[in-house]
PQR file of N, CA, C, O and H, with PARSE charges and radii, in Angstrom:
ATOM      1  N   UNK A   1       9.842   4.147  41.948 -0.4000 1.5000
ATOM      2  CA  UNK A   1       9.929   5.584  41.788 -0.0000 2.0000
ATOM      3  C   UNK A   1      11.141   5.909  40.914  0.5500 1.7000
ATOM      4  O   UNK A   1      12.325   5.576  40.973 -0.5500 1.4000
ATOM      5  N   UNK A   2      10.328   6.785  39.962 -0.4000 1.5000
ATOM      6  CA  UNK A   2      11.716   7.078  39.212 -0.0000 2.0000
ATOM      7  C   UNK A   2      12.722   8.007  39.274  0.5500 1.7000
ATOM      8  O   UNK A   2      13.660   8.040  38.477 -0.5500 1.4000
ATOM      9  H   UNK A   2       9.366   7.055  39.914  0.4000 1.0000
ATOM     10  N   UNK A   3      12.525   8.946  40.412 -0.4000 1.5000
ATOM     11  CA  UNK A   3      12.679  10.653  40.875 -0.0000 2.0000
ATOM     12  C   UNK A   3      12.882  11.329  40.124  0.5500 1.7000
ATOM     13  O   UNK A   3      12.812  10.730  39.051 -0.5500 1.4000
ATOM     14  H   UNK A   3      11.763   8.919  41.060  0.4000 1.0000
ATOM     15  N   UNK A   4      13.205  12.680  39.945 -0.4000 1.5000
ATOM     16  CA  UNK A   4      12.953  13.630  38.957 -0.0000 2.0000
ATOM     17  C   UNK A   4      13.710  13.609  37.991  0.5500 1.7000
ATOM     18  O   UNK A   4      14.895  13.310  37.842 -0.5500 1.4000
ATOM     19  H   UNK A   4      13.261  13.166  40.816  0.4000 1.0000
ATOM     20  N   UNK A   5      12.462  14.153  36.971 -0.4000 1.5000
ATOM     21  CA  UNK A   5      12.963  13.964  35.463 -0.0000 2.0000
ATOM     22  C   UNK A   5      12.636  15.857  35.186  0.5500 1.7000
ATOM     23  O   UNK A   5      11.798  16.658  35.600 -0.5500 1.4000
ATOM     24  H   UNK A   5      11.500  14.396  37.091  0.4000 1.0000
ATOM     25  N   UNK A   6      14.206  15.930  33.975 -0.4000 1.5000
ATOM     26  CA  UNK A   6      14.302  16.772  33.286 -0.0000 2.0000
ATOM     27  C   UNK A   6      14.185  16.700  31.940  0.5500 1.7000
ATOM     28  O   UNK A   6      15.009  16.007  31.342 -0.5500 1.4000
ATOM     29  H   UNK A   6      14.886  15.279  33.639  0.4000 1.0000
ATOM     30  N   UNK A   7      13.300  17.291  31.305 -0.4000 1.5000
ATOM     31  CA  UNK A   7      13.359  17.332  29.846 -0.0000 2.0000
ATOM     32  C   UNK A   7      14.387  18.132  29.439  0.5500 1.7000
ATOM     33  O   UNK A   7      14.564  18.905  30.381 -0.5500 1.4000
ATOM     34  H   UNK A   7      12.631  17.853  31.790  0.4000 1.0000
ATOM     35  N   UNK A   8      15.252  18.417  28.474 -0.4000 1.5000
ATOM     36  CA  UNK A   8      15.709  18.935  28.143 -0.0000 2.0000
ATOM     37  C   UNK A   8      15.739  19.675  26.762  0.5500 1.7000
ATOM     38  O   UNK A   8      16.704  19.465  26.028 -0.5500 1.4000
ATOM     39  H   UNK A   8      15.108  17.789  27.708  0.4000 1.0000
ATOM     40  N   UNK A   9      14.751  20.521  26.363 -0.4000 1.5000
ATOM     41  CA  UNK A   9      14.470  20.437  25.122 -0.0000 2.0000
ATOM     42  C   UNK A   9      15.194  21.144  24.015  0.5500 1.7000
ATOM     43  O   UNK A   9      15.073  22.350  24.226 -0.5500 1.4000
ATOM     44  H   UNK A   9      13.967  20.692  26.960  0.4000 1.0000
ATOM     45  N   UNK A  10      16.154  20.843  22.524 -0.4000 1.5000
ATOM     46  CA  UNK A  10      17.257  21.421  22.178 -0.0000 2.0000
ATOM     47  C   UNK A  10      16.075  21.614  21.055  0.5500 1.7000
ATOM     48  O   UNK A  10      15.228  20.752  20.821 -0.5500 1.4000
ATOM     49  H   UNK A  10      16.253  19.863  22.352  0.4000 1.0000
ATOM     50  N   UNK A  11      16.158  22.917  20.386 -0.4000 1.5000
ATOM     51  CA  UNK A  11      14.775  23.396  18.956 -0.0000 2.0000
ATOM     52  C   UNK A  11      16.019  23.929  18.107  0.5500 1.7000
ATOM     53  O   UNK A  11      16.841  24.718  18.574 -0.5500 1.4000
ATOM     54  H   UNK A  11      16.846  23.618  20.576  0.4000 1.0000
ATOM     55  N   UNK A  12      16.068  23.432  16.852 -0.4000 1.5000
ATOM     56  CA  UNK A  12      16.886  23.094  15.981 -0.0000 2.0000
ATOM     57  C   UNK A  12      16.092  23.819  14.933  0.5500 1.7000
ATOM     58  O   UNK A  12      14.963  23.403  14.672 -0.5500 1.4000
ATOM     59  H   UNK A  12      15.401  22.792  16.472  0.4000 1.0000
ATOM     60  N   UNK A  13      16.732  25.191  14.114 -0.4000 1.5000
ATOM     61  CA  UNK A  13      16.028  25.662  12.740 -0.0000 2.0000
ATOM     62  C   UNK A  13      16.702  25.022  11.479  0.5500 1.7000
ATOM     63  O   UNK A  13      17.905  25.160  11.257 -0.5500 1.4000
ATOM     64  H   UNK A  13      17.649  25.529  14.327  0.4000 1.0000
ATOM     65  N   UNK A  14      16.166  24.572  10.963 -0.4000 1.5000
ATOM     66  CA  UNK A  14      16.568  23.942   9.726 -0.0000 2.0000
ATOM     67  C   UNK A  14      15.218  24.482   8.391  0.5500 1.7000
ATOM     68  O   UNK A  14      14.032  24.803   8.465 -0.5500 1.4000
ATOM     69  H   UNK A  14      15.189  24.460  11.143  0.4000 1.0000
ATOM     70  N   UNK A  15      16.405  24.312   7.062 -0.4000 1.5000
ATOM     71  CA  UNK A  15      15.837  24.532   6.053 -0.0000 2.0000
ATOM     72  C   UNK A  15      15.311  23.027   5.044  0.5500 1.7000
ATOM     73  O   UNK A  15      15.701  21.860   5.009 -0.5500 1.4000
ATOM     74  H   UNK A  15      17.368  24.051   7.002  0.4000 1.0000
ATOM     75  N   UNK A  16      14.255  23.805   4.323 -0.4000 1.5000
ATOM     76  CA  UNK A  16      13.682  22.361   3.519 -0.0000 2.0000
ATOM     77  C   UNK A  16      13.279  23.294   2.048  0.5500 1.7000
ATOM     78  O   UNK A  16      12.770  24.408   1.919 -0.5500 1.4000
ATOM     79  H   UNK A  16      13.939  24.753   4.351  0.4000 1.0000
ATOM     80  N   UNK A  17      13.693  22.422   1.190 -0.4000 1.5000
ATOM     81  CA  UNK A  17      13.398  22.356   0.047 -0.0000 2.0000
ATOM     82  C   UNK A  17      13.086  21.652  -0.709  0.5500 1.7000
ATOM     83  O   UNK A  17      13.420  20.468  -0.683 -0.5500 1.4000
ATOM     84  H   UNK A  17      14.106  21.517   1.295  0.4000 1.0000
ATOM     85  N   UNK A  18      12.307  22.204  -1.658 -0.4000 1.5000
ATOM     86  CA  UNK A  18      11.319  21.787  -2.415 -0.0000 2.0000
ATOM     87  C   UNK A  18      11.496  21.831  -3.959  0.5500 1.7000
ATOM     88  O   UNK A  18      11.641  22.855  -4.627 -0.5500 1.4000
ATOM     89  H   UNK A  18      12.036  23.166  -1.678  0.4000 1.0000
ATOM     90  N   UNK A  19      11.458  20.449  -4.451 -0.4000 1.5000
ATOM     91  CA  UNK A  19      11.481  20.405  -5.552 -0.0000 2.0000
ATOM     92  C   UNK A  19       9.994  19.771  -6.599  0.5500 1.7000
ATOM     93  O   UNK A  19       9.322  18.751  -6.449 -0.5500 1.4000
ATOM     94  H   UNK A  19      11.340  19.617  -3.908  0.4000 1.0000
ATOM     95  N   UNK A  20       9.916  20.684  -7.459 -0.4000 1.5000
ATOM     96  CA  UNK A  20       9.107  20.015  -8.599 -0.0000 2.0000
ATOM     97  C   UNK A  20       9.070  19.295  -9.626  0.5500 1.7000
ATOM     98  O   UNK A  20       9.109  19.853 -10.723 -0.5500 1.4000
ATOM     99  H   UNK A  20      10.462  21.513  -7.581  0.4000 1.0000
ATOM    100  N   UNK A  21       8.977  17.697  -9.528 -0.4000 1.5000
ATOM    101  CA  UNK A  21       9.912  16.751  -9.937 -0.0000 2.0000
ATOM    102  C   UNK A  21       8.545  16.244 -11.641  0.5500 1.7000
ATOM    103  O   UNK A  21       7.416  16.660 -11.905 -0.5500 1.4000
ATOM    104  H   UNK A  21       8.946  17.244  -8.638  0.4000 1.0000
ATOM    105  N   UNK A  22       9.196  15.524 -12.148 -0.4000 1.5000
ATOM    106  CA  UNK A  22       8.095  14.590 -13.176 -0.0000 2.0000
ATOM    107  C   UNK A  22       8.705  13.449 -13.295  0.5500 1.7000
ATOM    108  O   UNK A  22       9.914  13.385 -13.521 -0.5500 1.4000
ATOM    109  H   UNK A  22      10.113  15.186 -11.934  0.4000 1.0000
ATOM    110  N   UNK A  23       8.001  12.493 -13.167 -0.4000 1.5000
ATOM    111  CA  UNK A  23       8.584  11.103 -13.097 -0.0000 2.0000
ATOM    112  C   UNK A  23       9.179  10.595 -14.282  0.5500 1.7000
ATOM    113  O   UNK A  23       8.492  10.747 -15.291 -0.5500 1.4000
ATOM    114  H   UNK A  23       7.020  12.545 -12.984  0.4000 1.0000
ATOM    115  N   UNK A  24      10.311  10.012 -14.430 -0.4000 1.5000
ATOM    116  CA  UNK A  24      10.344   9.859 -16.067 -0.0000 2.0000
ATOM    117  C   UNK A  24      10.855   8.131 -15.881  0.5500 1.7000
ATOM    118  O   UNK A  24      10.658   7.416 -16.863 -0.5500 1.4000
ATOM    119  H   UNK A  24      10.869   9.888 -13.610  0.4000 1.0000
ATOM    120  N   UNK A  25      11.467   7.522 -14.691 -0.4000 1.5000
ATOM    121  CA  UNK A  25      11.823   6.000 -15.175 -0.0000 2.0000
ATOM    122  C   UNK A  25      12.555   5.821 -13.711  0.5500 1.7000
ATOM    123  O   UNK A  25      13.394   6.510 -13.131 -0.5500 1.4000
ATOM    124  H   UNK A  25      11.627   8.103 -13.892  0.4000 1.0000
ATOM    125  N   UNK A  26      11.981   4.787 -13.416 -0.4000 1.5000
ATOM    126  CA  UNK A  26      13.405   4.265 -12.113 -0.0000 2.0000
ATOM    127  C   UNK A  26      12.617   3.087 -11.361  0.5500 1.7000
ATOM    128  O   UNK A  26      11.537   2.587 -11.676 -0.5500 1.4000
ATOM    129  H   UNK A  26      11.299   4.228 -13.888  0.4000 1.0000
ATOM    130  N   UNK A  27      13.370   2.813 -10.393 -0.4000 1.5000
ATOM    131  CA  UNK A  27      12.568   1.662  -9.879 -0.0000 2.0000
ATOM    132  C   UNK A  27      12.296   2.413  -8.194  0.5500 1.7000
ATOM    133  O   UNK A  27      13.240   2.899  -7.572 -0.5500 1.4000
ATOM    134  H   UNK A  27      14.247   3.219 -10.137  0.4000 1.0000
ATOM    135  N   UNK A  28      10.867   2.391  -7.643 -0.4000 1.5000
ATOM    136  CA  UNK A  28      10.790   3.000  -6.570 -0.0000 2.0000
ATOM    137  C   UNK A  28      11.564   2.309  -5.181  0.5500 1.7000
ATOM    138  O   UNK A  28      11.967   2.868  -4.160 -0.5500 1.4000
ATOM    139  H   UNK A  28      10.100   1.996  -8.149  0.4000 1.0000
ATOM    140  N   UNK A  29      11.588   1.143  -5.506 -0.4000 1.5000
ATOM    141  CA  UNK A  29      12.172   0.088  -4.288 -0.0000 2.0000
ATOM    142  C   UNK A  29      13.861   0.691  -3.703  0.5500 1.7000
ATOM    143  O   UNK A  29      14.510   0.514  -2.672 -0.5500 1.4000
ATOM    144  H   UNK A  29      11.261   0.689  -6.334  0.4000 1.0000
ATOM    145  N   UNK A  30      14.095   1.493  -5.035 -0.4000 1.5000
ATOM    146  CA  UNK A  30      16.133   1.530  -4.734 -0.0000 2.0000
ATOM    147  C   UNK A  30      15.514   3.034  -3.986  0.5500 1.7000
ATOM    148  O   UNK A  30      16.146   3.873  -4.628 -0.5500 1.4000
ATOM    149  H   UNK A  30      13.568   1.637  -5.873  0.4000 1.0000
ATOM    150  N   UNK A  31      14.783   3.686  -3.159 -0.4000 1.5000
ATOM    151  CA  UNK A  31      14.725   4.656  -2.737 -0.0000 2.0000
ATOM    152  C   UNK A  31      15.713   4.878  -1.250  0.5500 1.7000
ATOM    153  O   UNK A  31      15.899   3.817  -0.654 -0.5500 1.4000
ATOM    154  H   UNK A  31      14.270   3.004  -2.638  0.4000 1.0000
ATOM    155  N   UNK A  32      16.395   6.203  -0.562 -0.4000 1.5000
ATOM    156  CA  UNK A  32      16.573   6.258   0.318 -0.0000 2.0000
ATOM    157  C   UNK A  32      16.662   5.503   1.827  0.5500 1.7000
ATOM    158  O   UNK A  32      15.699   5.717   2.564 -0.5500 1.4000
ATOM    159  H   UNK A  32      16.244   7.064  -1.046  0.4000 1.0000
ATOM    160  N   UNK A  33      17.318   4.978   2.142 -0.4000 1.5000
ATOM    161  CA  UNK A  33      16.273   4.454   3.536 -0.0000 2.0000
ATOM    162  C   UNK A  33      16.024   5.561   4.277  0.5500 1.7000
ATOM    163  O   UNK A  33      15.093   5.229   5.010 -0.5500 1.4000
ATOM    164  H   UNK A  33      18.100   4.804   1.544  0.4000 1.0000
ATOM    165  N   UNK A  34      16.346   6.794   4.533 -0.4000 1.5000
ATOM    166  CA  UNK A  34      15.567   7.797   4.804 -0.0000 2.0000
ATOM    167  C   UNK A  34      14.190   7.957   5.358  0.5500 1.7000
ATOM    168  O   UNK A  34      13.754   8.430   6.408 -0.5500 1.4000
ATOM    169  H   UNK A  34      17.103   7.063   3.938  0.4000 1.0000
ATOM    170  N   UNK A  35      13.406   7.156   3.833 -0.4000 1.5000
ATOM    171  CA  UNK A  35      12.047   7.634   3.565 -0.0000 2.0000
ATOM    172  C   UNK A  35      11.189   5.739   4.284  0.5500 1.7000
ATOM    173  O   UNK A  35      11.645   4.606   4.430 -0.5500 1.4000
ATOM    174  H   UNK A  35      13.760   6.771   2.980  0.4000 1.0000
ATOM    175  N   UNK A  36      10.270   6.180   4.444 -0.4000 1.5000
ATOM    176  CA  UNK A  36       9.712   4.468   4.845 -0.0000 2.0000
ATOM    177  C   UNK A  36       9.149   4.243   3.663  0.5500 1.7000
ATOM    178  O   UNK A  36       9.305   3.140   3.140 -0.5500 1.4000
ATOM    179  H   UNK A  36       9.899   7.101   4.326  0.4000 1.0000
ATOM    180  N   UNK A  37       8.534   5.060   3.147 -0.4000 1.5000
ATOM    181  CA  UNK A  37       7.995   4.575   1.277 -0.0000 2.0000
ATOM    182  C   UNK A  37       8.223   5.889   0.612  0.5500 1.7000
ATOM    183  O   UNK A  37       8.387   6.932   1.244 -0.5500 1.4000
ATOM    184  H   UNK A  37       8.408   5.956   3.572  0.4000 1.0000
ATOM    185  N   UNK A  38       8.227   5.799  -0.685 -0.4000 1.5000
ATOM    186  CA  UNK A  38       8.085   6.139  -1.792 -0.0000 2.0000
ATOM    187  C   UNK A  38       7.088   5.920  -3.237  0.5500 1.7000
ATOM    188  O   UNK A  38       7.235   4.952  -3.984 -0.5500 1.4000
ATOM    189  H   UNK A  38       8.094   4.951  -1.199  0.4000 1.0000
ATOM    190  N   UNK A  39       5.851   7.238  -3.506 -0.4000 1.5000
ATOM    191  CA  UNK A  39       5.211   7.076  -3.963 -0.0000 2.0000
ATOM    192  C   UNK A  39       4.981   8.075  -5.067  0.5500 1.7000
ATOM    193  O   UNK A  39       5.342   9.228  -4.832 -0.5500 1.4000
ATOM    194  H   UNK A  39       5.732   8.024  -2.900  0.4000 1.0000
ATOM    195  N   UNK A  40       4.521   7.852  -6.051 -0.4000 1.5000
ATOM    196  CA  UNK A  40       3.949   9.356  -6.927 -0.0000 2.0000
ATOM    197  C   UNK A  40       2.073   8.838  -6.790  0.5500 1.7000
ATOM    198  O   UNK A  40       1.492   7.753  -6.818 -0.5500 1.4000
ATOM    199  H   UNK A  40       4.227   6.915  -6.242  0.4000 1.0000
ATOM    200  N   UNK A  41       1.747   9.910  -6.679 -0.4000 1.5000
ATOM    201  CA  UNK A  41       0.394  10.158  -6.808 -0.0000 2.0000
ATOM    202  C   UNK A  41      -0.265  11.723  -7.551  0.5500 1.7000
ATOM    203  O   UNK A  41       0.277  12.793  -7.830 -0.5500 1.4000
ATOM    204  H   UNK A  41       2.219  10.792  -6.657  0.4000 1.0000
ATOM    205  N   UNK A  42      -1.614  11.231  -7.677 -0.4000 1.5000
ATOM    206  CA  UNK A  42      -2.448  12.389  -8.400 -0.0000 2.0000
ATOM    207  C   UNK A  42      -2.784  13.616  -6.966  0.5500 1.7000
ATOM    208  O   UNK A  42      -3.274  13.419  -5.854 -0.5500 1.4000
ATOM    209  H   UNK A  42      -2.054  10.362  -7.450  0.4000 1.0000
ATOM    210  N   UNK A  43      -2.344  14.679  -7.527 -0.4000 1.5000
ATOM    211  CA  UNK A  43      -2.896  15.821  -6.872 -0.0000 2.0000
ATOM    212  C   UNK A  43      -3.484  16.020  -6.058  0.5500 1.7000
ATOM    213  O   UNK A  43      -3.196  16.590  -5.005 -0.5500 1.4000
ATOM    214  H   UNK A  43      -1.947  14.839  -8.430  0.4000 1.0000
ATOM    215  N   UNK A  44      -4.772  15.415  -6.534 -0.4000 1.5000
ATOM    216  CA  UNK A  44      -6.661  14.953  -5.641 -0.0000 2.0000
ATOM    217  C   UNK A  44      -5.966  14.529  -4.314  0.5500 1.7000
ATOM    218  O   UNK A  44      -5.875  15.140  -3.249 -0.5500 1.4000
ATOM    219  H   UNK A  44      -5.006  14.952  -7.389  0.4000 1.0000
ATOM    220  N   UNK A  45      -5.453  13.178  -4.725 -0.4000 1.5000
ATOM    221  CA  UNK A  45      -5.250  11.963  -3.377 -0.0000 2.0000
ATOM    222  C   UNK A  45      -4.014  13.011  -2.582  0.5500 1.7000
ATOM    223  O   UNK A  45      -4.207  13.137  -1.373 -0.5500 1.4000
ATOM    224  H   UNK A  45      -5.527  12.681  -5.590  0.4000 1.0000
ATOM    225  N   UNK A  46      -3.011  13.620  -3.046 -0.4000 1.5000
ATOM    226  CA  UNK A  46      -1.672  14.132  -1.509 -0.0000 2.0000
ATOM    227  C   UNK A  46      -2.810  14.945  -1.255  0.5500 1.7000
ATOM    228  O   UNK A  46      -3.376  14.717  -0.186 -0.5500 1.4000
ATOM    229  H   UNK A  46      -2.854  13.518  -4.028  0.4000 1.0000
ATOM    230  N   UNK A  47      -3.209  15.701  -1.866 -0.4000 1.5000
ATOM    231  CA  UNK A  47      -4.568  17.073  -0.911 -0.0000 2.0000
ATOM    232  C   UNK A  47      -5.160  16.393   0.367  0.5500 1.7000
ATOM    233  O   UNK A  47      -5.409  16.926   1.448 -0.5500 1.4000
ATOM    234  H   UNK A  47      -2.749  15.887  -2.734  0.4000 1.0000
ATOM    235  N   UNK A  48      -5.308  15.243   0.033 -0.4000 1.5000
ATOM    236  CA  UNK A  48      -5.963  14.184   1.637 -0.0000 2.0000
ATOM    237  C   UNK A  48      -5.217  13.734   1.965  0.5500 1.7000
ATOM    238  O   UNK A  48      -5.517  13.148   3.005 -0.5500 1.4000
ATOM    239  H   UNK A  48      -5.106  14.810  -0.846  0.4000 1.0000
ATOM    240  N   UNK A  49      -3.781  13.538   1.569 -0.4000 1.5000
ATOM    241  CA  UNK A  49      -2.713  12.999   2.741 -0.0000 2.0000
ATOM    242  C   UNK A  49      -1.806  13.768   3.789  0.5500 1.7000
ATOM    243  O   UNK A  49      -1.319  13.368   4.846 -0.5500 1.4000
ATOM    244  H   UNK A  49      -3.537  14.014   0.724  0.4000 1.0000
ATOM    245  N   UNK A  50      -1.730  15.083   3.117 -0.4000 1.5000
ATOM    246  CA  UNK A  50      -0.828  15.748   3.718 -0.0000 2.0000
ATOM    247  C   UNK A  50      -1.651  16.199   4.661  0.5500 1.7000
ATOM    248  O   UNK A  50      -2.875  16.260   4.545 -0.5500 1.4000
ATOM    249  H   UNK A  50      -2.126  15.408   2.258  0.4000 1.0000
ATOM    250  N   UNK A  51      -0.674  16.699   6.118 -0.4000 1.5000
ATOM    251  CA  UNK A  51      -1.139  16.658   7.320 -0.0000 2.0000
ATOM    252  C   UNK A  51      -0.709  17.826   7.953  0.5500 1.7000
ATOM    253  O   UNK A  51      -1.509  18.482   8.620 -0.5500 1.4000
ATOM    254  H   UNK A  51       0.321  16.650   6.212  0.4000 1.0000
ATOM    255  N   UNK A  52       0.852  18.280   7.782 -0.4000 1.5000
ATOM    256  CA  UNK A  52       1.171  19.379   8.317 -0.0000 2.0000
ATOM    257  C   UNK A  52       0.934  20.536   7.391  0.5500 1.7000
ATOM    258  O   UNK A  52       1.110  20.349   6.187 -0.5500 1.4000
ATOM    259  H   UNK A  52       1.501  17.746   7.240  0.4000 1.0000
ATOM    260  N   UNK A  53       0.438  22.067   7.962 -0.4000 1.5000
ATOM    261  CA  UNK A  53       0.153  22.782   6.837 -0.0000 2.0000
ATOM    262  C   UNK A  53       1.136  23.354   5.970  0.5500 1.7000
ATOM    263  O   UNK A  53       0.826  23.678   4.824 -0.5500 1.4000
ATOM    264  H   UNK A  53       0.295  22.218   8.940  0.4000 1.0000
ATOM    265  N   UNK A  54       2.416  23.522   6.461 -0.4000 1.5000
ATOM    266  CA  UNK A  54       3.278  24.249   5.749 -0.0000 2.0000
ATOM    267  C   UNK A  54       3.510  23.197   4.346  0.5500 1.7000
ATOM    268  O   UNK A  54       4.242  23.353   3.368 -0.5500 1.4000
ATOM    269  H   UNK A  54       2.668  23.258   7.392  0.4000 1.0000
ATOM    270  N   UNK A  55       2.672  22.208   4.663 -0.4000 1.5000
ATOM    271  CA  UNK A  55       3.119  21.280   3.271 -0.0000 2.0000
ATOM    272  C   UNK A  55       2.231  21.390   2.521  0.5500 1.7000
ATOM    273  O   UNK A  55       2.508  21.420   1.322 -0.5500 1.4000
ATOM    274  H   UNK A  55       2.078  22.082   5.457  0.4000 1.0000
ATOM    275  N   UNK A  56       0.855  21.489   2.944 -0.4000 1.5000
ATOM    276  CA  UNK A  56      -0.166  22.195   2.254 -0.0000 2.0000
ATOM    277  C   UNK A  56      -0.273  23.933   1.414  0.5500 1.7000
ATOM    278  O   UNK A  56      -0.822  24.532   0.490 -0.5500 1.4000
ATOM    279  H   UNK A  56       0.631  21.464   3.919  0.4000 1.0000
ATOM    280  N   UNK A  57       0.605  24.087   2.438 -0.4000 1.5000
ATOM    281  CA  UNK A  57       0.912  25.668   1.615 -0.0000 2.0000
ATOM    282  C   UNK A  57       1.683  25.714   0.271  0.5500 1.7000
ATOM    283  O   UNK A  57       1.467  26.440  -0.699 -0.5500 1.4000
ATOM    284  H   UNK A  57       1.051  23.600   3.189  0.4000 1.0000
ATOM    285  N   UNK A  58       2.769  24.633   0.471 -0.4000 1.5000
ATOM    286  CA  UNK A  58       3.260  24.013  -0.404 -0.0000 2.0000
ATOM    287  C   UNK A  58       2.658  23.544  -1.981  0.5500 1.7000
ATOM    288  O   UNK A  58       3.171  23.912  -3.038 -0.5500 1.4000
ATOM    289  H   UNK A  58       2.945  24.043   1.259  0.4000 1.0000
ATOM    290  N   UNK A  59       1.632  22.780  -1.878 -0.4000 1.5000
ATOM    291  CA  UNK A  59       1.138  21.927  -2.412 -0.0000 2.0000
ATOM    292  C   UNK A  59       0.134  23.216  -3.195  0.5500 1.7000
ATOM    293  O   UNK A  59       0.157  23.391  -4.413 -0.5500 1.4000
ATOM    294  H   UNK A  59       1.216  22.481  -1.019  0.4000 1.0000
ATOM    295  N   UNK A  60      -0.628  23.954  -2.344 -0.4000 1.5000
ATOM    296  CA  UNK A  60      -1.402  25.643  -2.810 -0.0000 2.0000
ATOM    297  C   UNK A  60       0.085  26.260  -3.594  0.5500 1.7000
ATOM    298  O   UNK A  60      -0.189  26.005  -4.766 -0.5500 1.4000
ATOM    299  H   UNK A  60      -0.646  23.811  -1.355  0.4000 1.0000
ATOM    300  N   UNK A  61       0.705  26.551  -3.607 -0.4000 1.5000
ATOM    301  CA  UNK A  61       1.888  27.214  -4.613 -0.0000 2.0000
ATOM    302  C   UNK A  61       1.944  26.105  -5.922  0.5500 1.7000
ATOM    303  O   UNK A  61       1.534  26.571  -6.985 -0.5500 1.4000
ATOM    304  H   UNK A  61       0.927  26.758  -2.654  0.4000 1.0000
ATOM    305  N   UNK A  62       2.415  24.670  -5.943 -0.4000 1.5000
ATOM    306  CA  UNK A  62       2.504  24.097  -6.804 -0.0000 2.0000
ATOM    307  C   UNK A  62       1.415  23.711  -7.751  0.5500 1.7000
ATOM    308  O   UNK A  62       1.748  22.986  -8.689 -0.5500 1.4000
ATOM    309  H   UNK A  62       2.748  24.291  -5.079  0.4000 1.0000
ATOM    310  N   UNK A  63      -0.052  24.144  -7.640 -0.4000 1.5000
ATOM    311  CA  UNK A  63      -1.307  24.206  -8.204 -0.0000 2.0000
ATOM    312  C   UNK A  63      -1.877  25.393  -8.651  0.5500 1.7000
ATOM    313  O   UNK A  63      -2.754  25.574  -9.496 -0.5500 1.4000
ATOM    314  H   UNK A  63      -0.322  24.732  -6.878  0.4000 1.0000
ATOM    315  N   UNK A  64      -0.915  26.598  -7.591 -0.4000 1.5000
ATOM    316  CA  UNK A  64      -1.092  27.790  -8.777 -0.0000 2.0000
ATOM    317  C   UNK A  64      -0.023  27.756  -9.834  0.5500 1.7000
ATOM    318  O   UNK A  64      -0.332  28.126 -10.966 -0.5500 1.4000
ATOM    319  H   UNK A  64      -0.203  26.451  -6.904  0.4000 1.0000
ATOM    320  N   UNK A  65       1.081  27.390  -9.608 -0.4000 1.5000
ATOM    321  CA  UNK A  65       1.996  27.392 -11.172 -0.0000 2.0000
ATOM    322  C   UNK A  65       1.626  26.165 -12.087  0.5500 1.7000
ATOM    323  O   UNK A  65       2.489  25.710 -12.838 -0.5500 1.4000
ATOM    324  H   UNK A  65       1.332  27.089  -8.687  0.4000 1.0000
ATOM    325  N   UNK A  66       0.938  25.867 -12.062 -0.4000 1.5000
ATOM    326  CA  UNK A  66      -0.182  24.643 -12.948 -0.0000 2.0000
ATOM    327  C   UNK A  66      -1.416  25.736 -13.403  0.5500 1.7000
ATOM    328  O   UNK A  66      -1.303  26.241 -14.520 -0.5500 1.4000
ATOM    329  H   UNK A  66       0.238  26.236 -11.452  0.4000 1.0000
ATOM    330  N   UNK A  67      -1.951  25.906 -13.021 -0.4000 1.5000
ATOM    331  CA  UNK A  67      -2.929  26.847 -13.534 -0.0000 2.0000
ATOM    332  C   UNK A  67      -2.952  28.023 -14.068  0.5500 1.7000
ATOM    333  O   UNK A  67      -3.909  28.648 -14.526 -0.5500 1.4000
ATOM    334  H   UNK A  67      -2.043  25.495 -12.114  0.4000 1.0000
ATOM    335  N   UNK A  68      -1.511  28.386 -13.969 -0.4000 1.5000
ATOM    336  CA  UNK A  68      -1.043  29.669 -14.952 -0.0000 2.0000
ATOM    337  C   UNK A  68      -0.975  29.499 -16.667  0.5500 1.7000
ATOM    338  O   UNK A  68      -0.630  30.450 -17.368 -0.5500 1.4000
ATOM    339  H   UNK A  68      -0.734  27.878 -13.597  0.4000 1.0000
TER
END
């Protein structure tokens, strides 16, 4: 028995930003350890990766300033 448990839950607001990058030269391996990988891909393919929506909302803003 483990007797009672308290969660304690601390909700933290934080900001994120977003940049609109173009690849021009580097080696992907020297990336962050931060990140677990590092990738560039076509448009098509993140539209099926991304998962949370606010990143999708994201991704809808950066495809209308392409199509302007």
């Amino acid at each position: 028995n483990l007797g009672n448990y308290k969660n304690n839950i601390t909700i933290y607001k934080k900001t994120v930003h977003w940049y609109l990058m173009e690849y021009i030269s580097g080696e992907f391996s020297m990336h962050d350890d931060e990140f677990d990988s590092v990738e560039w891909i076509e448009i098509s393919i993140a539209k099926n990766k991304i998962t949370h929506k606010n990143e999708k909302d994201v991704l809808g803003k950066v495809l209308a300033i392409f199509k302007k």
